[in-house]
Structures are given as C-alpha cells and as structure tokens.
matplotlib code that plots the C-alpha trace (Angstrom):
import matplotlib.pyplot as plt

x = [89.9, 90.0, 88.7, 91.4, 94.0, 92.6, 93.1, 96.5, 97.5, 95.9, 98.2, 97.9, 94.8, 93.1, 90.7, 87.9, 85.1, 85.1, 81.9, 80.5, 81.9, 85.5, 85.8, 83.7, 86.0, 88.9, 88.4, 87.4, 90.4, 92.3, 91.1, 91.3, 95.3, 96.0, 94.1, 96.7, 99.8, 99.2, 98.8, 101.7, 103.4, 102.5, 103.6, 106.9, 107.8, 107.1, 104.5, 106.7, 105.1, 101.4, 103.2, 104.8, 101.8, 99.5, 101.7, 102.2, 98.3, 97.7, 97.8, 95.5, 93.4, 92.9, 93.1, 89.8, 88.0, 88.4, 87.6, 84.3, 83.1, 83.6, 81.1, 78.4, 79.7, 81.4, 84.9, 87.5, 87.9, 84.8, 86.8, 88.0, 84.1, 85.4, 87.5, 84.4, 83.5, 80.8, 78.7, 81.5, 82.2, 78.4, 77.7, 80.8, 79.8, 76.5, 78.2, 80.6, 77.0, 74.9, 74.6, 76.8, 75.2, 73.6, 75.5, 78.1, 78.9, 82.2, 84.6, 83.3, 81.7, 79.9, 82.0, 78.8, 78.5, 74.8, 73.6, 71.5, 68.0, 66.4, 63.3, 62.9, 60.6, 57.4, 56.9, 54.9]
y = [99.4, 103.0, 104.3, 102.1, 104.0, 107.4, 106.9, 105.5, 108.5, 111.0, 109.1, 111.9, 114.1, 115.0, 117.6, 117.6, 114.7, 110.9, 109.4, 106.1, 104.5, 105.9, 104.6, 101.3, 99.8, 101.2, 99.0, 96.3, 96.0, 96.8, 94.2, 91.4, 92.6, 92.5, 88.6, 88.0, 89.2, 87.5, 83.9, 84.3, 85.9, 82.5, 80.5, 82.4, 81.7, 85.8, 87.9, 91.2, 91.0, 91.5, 94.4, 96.4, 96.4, 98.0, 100.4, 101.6, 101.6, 103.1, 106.7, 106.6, 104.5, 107.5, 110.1, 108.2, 107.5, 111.4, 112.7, 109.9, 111.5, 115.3, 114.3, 113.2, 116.9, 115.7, 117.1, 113.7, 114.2, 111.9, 108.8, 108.6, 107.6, 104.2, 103.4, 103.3, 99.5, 98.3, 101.2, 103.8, 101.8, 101.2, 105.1, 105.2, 102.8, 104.7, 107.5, 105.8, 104.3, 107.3, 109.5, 112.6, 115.7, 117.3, 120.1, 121.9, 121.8, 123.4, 120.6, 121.3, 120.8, 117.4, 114.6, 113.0, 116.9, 116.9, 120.4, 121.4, 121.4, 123.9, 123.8, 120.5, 120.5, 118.2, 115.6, 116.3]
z = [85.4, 84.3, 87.7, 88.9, 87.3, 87.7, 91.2, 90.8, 88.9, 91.0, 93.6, 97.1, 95.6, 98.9, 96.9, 95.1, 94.8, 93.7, 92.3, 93.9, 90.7, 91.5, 94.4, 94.9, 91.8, 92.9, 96.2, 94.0, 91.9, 95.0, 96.8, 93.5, 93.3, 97.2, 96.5, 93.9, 95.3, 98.7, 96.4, 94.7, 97.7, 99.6, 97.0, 96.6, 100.1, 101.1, 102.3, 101.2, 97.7, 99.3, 101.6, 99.5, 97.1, 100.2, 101.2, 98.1, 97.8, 100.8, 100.2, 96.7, 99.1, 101.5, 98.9, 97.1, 100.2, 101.4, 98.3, 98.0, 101.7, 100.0, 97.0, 100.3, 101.3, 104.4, 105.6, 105.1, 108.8, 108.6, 107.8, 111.7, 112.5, 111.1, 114.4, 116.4, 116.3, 114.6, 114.1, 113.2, 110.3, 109.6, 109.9, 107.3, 104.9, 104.7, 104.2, 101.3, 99.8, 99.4, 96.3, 96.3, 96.1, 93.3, 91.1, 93.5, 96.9, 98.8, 97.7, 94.5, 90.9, 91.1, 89.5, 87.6, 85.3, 86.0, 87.3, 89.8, 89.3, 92.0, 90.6, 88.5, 85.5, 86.1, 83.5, 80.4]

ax = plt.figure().add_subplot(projection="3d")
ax.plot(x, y, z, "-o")
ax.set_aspect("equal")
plt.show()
C-alpha cells in the first residue's frame, strides 16, 4: 500500500527510477480499486464511478511505468513498443520484469541504495 501512495503522491514525476516493487504493486492495487469501483459502479446504476477513478489514475500510471523502464535504463519512449500486438507488449513486459541496473545509470541513483560493485569480492 505504501508504494501505492508514493506513486499517488508523486502524481506526474516522469524522472528518475521506480523499483520492480514500486510499480508491480502499484498495478496491483490499481487494478483491485478499478475491480471495486466498477462493482459498486454496476450496482449503483453508473459506470462514471470506475471512469473517473482511471482517469484520474492515469497519469501516475504512466509516470510509474516510465520511470520503471528508466531503472532497466531505457528512455520512457520505450513504452510505445506496447502498441505492437502481441510481441510489443511481450518485449515490454520483459522490459517491466527485469532487474534495474546496478548503482547509477543516466536516469539516476538506483532506487534499491545498493552500489555498484565493479569488481565484486569473491566469497571467503
């Protein structure tokens, strides 16, 4: 829930990084509120409940998944991929799955605060 409200608050942050954790339960919760509002929407007699709850979303929605595709150290321009069918939107979901880089890249400091390890230590 508190990844779900640090995106919230950092409503149209395009810069900077988002750790898988950020933004796989951000879509979770999302997705579990949009499911909520759409039942209580059909039981109200309205669908404008459900509609005004995703556009609202929208924009921390983007924001979250550019900023996920910056930690991969990929430009957000990445995201339009996703409107090739079928494998645009596999390419992107591999690109949303995989680990963000290590220490800094040019979006910037890694979001996890581990440092980069050019020459890792061998175990003892």
């Amino acid at each position: 829930m508190k990844y779900y409200l640090r995106v919230l608050k950092r409503y149209g942050v395009f810069k900077g990084r988002a750790r898988r954790a950020e933004f796989w339960l951000f879509n979770l919760f999302d997705q579990i509120a949009m499911l909520a509002l759409s039942g209580a929407g059909y039981l109200a007699g309205t669908e404008y409940i459900a509609l005004s709850y995703g556009v609202l979303t929208f924009l921390p929605s983007l924001a979250v998944t550019v900023r996920r595709l910056h930690d991969t150290d990929r430009r957000g321009w990445w995201l339009f991929i996703g409107l090739i069918p079928v494998v645009g939107f596999i390419v992107l979901l591999v690109f949303l799955v995989r680990d963000g880089t290590a220490g800094g890249n040019r979006f910037g400091l890694s979001p996890k605060g581990r440092p980069l390890q050019l020459h890792p230590q061998p175990a003892a």
